[in-house]
C-alpha atoms as one frame of an Amber mdcrd trajectory, in Angstrom:
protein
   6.279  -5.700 -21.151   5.150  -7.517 -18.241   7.754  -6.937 -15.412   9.480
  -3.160 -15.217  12.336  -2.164 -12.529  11.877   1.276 -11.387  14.742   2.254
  -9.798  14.684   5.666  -8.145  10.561   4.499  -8.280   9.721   5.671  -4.698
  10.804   9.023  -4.849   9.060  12.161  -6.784   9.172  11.420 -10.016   9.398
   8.362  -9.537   5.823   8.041  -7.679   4.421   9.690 -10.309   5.506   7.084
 -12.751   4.607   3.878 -10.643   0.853   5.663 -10.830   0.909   6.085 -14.102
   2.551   2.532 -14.982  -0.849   0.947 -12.453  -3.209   3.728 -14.195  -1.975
   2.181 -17.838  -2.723  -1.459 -16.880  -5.942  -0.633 -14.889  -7.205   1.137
 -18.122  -6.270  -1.421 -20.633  -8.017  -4.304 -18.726 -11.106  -1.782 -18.679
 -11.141  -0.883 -21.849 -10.718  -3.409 -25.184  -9.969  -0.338 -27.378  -6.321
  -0.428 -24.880  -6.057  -4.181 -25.372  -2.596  -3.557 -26.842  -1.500  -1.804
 -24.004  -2.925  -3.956 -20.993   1.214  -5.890 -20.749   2.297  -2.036 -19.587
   2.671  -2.358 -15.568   1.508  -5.315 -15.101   4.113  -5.858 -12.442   6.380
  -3.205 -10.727   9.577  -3.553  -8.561  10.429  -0.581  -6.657  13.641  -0.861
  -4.582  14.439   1.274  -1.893  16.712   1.016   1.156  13.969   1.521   3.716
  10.664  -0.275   2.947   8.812   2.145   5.597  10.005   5.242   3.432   7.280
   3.919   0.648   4.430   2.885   2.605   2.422   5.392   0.058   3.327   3.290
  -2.899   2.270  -0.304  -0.908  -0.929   0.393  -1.461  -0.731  -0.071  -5.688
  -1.977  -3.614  -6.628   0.794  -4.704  -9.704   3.849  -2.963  -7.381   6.328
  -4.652  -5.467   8.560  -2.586  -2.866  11.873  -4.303  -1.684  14.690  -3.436
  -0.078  17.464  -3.475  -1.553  20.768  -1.148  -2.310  20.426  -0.451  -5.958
  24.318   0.954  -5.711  25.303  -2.904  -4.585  26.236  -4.903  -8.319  25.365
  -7.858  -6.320  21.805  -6.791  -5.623  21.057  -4.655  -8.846  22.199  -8.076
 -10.379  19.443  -9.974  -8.779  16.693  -7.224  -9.654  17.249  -7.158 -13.150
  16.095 -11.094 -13.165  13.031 -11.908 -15.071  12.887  -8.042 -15.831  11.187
  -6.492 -19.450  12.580  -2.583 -19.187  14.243  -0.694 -16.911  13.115   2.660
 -15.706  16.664   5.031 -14.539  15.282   7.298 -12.532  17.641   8.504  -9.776
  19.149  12.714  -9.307  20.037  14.167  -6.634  20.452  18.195  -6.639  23.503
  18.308  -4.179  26.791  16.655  -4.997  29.528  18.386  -2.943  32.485  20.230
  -5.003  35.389  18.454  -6.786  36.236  17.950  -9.984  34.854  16.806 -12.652
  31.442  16.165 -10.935  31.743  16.249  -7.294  31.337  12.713  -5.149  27.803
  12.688  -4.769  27.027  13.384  -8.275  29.708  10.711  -9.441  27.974   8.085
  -7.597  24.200   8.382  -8.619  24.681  10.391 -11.967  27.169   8.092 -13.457
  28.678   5.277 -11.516  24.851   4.221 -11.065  24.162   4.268 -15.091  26.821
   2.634 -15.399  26.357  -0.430 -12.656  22.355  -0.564 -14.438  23.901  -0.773
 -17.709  26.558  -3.948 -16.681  23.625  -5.355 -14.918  20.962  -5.439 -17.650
  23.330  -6.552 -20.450  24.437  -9.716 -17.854  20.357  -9.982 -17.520  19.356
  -9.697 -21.296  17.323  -6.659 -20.302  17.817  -4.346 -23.305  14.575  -1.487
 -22.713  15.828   1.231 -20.780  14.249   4.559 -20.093  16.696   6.985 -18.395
  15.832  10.331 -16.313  18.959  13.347 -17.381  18.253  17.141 -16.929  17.983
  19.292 -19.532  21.163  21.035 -20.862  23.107  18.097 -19.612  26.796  18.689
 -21.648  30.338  17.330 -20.972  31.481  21.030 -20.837  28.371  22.374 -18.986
  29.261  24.683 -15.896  28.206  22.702 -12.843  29.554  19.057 -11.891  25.412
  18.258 -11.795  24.916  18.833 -15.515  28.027  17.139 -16.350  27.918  14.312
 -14.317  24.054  13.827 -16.218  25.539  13.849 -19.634  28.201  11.181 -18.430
  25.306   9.121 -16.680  23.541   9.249 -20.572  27.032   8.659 -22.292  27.389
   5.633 -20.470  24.069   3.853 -21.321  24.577   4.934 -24.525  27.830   3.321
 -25.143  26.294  -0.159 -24.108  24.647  -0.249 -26.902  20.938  -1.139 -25.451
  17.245   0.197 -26.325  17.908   3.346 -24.550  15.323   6.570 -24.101  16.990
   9.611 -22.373  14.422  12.072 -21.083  15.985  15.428 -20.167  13.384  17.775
 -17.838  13.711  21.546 -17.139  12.505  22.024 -13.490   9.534  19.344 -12.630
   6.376  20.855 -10.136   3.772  18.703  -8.890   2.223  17.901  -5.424   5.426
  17.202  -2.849   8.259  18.969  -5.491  11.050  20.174  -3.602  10.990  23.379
  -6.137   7.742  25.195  -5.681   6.991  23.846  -2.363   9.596  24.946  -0.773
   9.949  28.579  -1.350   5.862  28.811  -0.656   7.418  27.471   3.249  10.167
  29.295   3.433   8.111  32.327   2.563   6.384  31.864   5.752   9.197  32.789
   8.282  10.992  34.917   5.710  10.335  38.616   5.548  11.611  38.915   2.331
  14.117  36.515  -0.378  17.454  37.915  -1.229  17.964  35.751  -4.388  20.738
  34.040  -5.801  20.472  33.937 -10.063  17.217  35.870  -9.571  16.912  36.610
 -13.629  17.521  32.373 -14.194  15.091  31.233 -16.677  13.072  27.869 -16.323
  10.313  25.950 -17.683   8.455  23.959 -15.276   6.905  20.882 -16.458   4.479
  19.315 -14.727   5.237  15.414 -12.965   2.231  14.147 -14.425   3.053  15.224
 -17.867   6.502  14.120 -17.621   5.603  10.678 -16.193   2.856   9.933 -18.940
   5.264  10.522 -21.415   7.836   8.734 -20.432   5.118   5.744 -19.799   3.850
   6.004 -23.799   7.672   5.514 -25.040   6.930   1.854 -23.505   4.731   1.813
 -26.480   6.783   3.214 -29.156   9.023   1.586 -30.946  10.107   4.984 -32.822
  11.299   6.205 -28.964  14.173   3.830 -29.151  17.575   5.789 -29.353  15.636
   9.134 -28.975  15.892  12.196 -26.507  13.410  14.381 -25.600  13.124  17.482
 -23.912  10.132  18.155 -21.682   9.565  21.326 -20.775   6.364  23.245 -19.739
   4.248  25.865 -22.038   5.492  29.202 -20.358   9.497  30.360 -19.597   9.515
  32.177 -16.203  12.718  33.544 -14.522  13.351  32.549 -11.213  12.746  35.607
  -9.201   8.769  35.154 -10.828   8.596  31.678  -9.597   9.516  32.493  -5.978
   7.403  35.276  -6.179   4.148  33.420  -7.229   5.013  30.146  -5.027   4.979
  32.351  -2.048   2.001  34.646  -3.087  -0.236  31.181  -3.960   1.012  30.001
  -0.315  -0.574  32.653   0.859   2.448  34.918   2.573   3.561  37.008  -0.535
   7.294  38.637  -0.166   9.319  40.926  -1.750  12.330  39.101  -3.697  15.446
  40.823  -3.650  18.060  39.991  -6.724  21.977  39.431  -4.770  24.916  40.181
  -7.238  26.916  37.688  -7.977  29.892  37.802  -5.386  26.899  37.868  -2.531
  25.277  35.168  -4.133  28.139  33.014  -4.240  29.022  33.565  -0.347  25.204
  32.796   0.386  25.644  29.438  -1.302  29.049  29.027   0.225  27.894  29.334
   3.578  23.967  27.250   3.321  25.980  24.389   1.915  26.860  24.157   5.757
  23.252  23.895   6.820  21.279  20.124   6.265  18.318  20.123   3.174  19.956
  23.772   2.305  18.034  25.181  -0.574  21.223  26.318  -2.666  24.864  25.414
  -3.339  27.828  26.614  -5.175  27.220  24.318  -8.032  23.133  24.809  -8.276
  24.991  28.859  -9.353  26.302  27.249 -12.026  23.456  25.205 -13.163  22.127
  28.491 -13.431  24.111  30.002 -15.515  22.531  27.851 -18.178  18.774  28.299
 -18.591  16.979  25.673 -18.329  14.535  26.415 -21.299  13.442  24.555 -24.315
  14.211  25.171 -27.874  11.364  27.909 -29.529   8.617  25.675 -30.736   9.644
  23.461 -28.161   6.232  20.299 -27.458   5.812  17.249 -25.821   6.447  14.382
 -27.179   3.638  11.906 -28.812   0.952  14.603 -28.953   0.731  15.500 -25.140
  -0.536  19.094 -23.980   1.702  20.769 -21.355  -0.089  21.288 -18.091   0.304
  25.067 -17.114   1.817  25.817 -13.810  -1.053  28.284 -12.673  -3.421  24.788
 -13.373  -1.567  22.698 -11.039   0.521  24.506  -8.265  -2.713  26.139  -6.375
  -3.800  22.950  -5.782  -0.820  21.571  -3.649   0.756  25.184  -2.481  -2.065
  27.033  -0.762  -2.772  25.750   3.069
């Protein structure tokens, strides 16, 4: 595969997998024993809406940023040309209320799957790697986890070579998980915590993006969904405990009850890049944990969280 859309490639995640992508290629042209892989990454398009937002990702030799509205059919239309796979990679965490998804979520969970799967079957594109969350279920509680399981049901039902990845919470270097309780735990005396006995299982952005680079490779990853999750199950009030403890400015972390936790959500959903909403409660009443056993696909190792998070959370 010589040319690969990432769209949703400048963000988080998606950073992650652009490296990986250019780390692939560099390899195989390195190393003979890789010959089979060297056609992975060879070129990159990245859209984004402002070019200047990506500046760290002009600097990788086989990627392309452009600008271009990836929610316009006219322009997705005119990506897709010339284009091997297709990596789906856009989420968004905050979706305003409103059945059965809430607007926001509507528009980049599933109206977006559903514009990249009309544009790729007009294209002849048929490899698609999608991004969902994990416990993603028509009947889940929150219009987040719903609107994801629409978003896959929707590339599913156009019938193309489709790999659904569904994450539990992903950590890494600029996360807005990990990272942000370790700030807010600097002007904070204390956290009173919504869904303080939630249960996660961070997995690691590398991790995830190497995996979801290998099922380029693998023919068997065709009409397959995997859960990534990380080696260890934490519940929240542990992982706002130890983010703000590694930052260096531990605090006590104070469990609310559930009507109090509600009417903190209510009212932060009034304040800009709030940290929780009425829906993320509901998300929550699902734990985001893998099944008992649970690995990574293709052989990989899951990263521990006390590896990685010093690294980026202290200073």
């Amino acid at each position: 595969m010589r040319n690969i859309l990432v769209i949703g490639g400048t963000g988080f995640l998606g950073t992650a997998v652009a490296h990986q992508l250019v780390r692939r290629c560099s390899s195989a042209k390195r190393n003979s024993k890789y010959a089979e892989r060297a056609t992975v990454g060879a070129s990159l398009t990245l859209p984004t809406r402002r070019r200047e937002r990506a500046k760290h990702l002009l600097v990788l030799p086989t990627a392309q940023v452009v600008e271009a509205d990836v929610h316009d059919p006219s322009a997705l239309a005119r990506l897709m040309v010339g284009q091997d796979a297709v990596i789906s990679l856009v989420g968004i965490l905050k979706g305003g209320e409103g059945e059965p998804y809430g607007s926001g979520f509507a528009r980049a969970h599933v109206d977006l799957p559903q514009k990249i799967a009309a544009a790729a079957k007009t294209a002849g594109v048929r490899r698609i790697l999608h991004v969902s969350a994990l416990k993603a279920a028509a009947d889940a509680p929150s219009g987040y986890l719903r609107s994801k399981a629409a978003g896959e049901a929707a590339l599913r039902d156009a019938g193309l070579d489709l790999t659904v990845f569904r994450p539990s919470v992903i950590f890494g270097q600029g996360d807005s998980f990990l990272t942000l309780f370790a700030r807010l735990a600097r002007i904070a005396p204390l956290f009173p915590l919504a869904c303080a006995d939630a249960r996660f299982q961070p997995v690691w952005v590398a991790d995830v993006a190497a995996v979801m680079v290998d099922s380029l490779l693998r023919e068997e990853s065709i009409g397959a969904t995997y859960e990534l999750c990380g080696p260890t199950q934490y519940r929240l009030r542990e992982l706002v405990g130890y983010a703000a403890a590694v930052g260096g400015h531990p605090r006590p972390v104070i469990g609310l009850p559930p009507a109090l936790a509600w009417l903190q959500a209510w009212a932060m959903e009034f304040i800009p890049n709030s940290p929780m909403t009425r829906d993320n409660i509901r998300s929550m009443r699902v734990d985001s944990v893998c099944d008992a056993g649970c690995r990574l696909a293709f052989g990989y190792n899951a990263t521990a969280l006390e590896v990685v998070a010093p690294t980026y959370l202290r200073g």
